[in-house]
N, C-alpha and C positions, 0 to 999 in steps of 0.2 A: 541622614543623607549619606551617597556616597561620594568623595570628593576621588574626580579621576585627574590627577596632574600628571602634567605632559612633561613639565623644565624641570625633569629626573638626573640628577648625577651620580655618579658613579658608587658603585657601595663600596663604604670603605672598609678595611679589614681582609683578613686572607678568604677567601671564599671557602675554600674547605674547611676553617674552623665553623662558618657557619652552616656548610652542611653538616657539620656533625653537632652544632645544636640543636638544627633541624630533626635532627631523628630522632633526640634525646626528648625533642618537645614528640615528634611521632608516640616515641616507647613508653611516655607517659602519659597518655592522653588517647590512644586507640590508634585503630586502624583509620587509615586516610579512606574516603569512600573516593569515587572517580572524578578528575578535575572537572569543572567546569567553565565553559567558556563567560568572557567577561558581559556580554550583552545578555545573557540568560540571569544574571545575579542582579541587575536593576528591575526586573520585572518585580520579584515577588516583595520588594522593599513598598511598590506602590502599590499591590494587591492587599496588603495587609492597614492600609491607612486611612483615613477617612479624608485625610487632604494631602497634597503633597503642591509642592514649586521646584518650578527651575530655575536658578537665576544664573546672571552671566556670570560667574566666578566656575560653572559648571560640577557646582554642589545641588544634590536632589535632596531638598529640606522634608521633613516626613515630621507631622503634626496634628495631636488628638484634639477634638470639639470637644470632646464631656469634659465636663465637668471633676476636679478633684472630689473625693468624697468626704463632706467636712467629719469632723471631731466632734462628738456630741456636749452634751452639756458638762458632762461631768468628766470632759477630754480622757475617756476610753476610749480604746483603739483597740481591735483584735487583730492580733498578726501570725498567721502561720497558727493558727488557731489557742494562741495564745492571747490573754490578755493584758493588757498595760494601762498604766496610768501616764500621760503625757502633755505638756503644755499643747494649747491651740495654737492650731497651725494657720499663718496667713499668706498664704505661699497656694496660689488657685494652678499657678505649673511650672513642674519641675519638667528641667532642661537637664536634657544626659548626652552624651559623646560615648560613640566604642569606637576605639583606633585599632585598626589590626591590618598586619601585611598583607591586602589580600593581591599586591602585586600587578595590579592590571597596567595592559601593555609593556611588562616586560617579561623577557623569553628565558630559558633556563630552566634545569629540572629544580632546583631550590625553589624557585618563582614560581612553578609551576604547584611544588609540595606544597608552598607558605598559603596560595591562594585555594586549595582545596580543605587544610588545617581550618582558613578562617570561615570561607562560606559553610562550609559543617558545623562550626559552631553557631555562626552566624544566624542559620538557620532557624537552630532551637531559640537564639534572640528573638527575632521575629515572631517565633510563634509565642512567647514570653509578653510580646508588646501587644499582639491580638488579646490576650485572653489579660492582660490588665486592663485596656480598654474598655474592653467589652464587662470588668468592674465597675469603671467607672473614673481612673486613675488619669488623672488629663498630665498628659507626658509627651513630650517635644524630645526627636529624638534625630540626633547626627548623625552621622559614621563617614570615618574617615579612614583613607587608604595609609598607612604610614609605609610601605614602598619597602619596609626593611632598611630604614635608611633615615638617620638621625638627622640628616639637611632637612629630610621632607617634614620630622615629625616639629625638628625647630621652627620652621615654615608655618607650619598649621596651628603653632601657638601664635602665631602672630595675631590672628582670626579671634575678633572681637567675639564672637560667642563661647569661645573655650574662656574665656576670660570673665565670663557673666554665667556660669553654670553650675548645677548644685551634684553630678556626678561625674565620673568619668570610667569608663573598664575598658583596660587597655594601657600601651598595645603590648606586647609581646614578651623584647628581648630586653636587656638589661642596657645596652644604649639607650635603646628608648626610652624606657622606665625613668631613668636617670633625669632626662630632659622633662618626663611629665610630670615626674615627682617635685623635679624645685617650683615648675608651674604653678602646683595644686598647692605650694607652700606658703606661694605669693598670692594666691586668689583665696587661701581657704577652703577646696575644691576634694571630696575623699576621694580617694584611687583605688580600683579592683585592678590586681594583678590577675588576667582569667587562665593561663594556663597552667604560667612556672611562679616556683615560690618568688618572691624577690626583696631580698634585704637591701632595706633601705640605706643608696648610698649617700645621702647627701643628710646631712645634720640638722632635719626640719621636724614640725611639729605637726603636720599633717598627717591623719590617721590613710594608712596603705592598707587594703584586706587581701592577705592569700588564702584565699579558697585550697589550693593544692599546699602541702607540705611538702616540705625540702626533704633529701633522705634518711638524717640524721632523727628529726622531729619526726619522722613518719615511725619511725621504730619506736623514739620513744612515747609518742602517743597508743601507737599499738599497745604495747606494753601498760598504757595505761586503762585500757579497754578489756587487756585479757584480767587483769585485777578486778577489774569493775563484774566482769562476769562471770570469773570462776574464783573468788575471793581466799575461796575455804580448799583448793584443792590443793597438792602438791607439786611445785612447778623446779624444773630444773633446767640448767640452760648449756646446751650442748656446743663444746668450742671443740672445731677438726683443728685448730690452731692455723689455721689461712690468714694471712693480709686483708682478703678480700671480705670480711666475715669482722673483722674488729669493729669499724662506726657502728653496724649494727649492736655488734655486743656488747659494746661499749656505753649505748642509746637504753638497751633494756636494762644492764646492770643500775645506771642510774634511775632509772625510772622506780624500781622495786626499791634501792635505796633511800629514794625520797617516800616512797609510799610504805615505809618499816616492814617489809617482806622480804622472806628470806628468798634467795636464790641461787643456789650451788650451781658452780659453774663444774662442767665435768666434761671428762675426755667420752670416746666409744666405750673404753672397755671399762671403765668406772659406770659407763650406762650400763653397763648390762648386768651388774650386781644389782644397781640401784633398782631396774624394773625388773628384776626376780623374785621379789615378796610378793607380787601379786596384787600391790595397792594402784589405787589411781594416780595418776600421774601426766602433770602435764610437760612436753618436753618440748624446750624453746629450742629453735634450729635454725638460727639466721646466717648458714652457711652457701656460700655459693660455688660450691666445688662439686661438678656431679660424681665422683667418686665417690664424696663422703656424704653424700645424699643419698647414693647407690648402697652403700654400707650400713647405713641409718636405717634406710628402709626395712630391708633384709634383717635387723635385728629386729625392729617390733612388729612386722606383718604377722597379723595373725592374733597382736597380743590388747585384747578390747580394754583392757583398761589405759591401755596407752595413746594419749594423743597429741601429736606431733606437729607445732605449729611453726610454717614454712615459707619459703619465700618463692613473689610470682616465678623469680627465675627457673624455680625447676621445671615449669614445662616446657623448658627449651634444651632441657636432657634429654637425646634420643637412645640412650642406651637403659633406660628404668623402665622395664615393658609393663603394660597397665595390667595383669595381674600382681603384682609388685601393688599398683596404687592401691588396686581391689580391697586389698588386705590390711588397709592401714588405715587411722582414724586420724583425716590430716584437716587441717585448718590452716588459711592463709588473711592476709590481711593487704588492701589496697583501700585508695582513695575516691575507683570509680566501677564500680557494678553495678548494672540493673537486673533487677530480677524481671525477664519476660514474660511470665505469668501473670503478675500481677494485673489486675483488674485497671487501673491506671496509666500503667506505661502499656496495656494493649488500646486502652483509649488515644495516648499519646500519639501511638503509634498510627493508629488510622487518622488521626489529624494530619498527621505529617506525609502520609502517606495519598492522601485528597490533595494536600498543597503543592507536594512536589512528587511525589510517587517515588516510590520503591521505600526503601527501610531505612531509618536515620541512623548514624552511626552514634558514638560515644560522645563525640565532640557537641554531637546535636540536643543529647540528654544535658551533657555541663552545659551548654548556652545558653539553655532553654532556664533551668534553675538559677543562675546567678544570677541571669536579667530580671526571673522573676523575683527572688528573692531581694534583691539588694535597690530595685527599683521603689518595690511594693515595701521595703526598710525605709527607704528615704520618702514615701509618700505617708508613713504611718509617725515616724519618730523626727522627721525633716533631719539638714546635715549631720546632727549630733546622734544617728543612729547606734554607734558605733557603745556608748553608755548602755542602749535598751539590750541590744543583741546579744551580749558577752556573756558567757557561761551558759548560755542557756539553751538547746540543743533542738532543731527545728529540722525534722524529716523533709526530704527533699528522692526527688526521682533517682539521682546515680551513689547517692550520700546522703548523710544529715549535715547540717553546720553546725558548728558549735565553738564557737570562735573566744580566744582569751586575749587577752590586753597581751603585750610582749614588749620590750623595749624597742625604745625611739618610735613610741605611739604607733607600731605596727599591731596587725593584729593576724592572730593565725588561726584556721578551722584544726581543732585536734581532733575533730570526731574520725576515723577508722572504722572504715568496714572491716567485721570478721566474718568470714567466708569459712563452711563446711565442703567440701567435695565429696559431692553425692553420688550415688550408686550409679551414676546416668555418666559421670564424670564430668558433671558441670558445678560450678560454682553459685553456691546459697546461701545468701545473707544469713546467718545466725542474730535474731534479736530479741 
């Protein structure tokens, strides 16, 4: 359901700090596709459902007929094409909530951002909830506005059904999280963080999943992906000596550390001895200065046994003209790419495309997967999913998951896309 409340107060906090989380949740997570109005986003909630109500609290309840799919005899489940062995479930429907700012009726270009962020995601939800259905997966599903605004999200904990629920993802910002995390502590309740990482503030025993890593763990998960794939080659790790350049470096250095790999950390001109013998060589470059991007380049364009593993920031250097890229064997690494060839996300894509027409963004590929993921988790493994899922690495459309236990029962996806930049100058999944 979508809960539209009217007896909205004021947001507290400076407003330009939160526009500048706002764009931080933009610059990780994609380009905003175009707002839309709030009476066009109740439509396709009741297009996708086999029954819906309205009741006077002016919540649109949205609820599957089928049937959950039981456990067979020998409680096998296969998930994500995986198989498991797991106790029988007596659980015929699971109840889920997704909270997110999608800000109706109120004005402002943040309000305006927060509500185009959520129904993009929102989107890929929904089509997430069709095609579990249409499994077989009998799943009761909320959705609730949280306004951006910790009165409202405290408000909507009051609501006997967040209280009787077996998931939640959602909402957003770290006020919020705060208030639903001690929630989910007192009911028992797991919690998806969908966009931003979010460490848990409050001293509970409630397992939290972040799908996205924080910037720290992003490195050093990268890092632990470039091991995993080029084990046997020679890697070195390029320091321009910047401020801006140390968490990273800092993130890899440890990583290799715990994984007993060497990693010489080296200035420019100590690179350029190093990749003069003419060996392979991988060169780690988690600097953000485009000068010394600029500099890097220009040493190894040209030189194919060198390749140069880089951050998304440098395509927003306007001074490195793409013959410069041409010539260089570069790799980067993020948490969301689809590759649009593929057989699957062009299927995706005419789905989404019948539903709502024109082309989904980024937001739409992540909401589409966590809901189906973590839905179709909880209907194969019930609450304690969190046991079956950990370490074990499940392909998904923008990402894989592959989530590890972490303290204070959180849990984080390390999988890392590693990205080739190909002759076309687009980015391709290397796997």
């Amino acid at each position: 359901m979508i809960s539209v409340l009217n007896h909205l107060q004021q947001l507290s906090g400076n407003k330009s700090l939160l526009y500048i989380s706002c764009i931080l949740l933009i610059v990780s997570c994609g380009t905003l596709s175009a707002t839309r109005k709030s009476e066009v986003v109740l439509q396709p909630v009741e297009d996708i459902q086999t029954n819906h109500n309205t009741q006077s609290n002016g919540v649109v309840v949205v609820t599957d007929n089928k049937k959950n799919q039981k456990h067979n005899k020998n409680n096998t489940v296969v998930f994500m094409g995986q198989t498991f062995q797991v106790p029988a479930s007596n659980v015929d429907e699971y109840k889920i909530a997704v909270i997110l700012p999608f800000c109706f009726n109120k004005d402002g270009k943040l309000s305006e951002q927060l509500r185009s962020v959520s129904m993009e995601y929102f989107e890929g939800v929904e089509l997430a909830l069709e095609e579990l259905r249409n499994k077989g997966v009998n799943v009761h599903t909320e959705v609730f506005d949280s306004q951006n605004d910790s009165n409202v999200v405290a408000n909507l904990l009051k609501q006997d059904y967040l209280k009787k629920i077996h998931l939640i993802i959602g909402p957003v910002y770290d006020h919020e999280l705060r208030l639903v995390e001690r929630h989910c502590s007192v009911y028992g309740i797991p919690l998806v963080s969908p966009l931003r990482f979010y460490a848990k503030k409050n001293r509970t025993s409630v397992p939290v999943f972040n799908p996205v890593s924080d910037d720290s763990n992003r490195h050093y998960f990268a890092a632990l992906q470039l091991i995993r794939y080029y084990g046997s080659h020679k890697f070195v790790l390029y320091n321009d000596n910047t401020a801006e350049g140390f968490p990273a470096r800092r993130a890899f250095v440890r990583a290799f550390t715990e994984m007993k790999k060497t990693l010489p950390t080296v200035t420019l001109d100590a690179l350029k001895s190093t990749i003069a013998d003419g060996k392979d060589i991988i060169v780690i470059a988690p600097v953000k200065s485009d000068v010394s991007v600029h500099h890097l380049l220009n040493l190894v364009a040209g030189k194919k046994h060198v390749q140069v593993v880089g951050l998304d920031d440098w395509f927003d250097f306007p001074i490195i003209p793409f013959a410069t890229w041409a010539k260089c064997n570069l790799m980067f690494y993020n948490n969301n790419t689809v590759n649009q060839q593929d057989s699957e996300i062009l299927l995706f894509n005419e789905n989404y495309s019948y539903k709502y027409g024109g082309m989904p963004g980024k937001l739409s590929y992540i909401g589409y997967d966590q809901a189906l993921f973590f839905v179709e988790a909880l209907s194969a493994f019930g609450s304690n999913f969190g046991a079956y899922i950990q370490d074990n690495i499940f392909p998904l459309k923008h990402t894989s998951f592959q989530f590890t236990h972490m303290s204070n029962d959180s849990y984080a996806n390390k999988f890392v896309n590693l990205l080739r930049l190909n002759a076309d100058f687009e980015l391709e999944k290397i796997n």
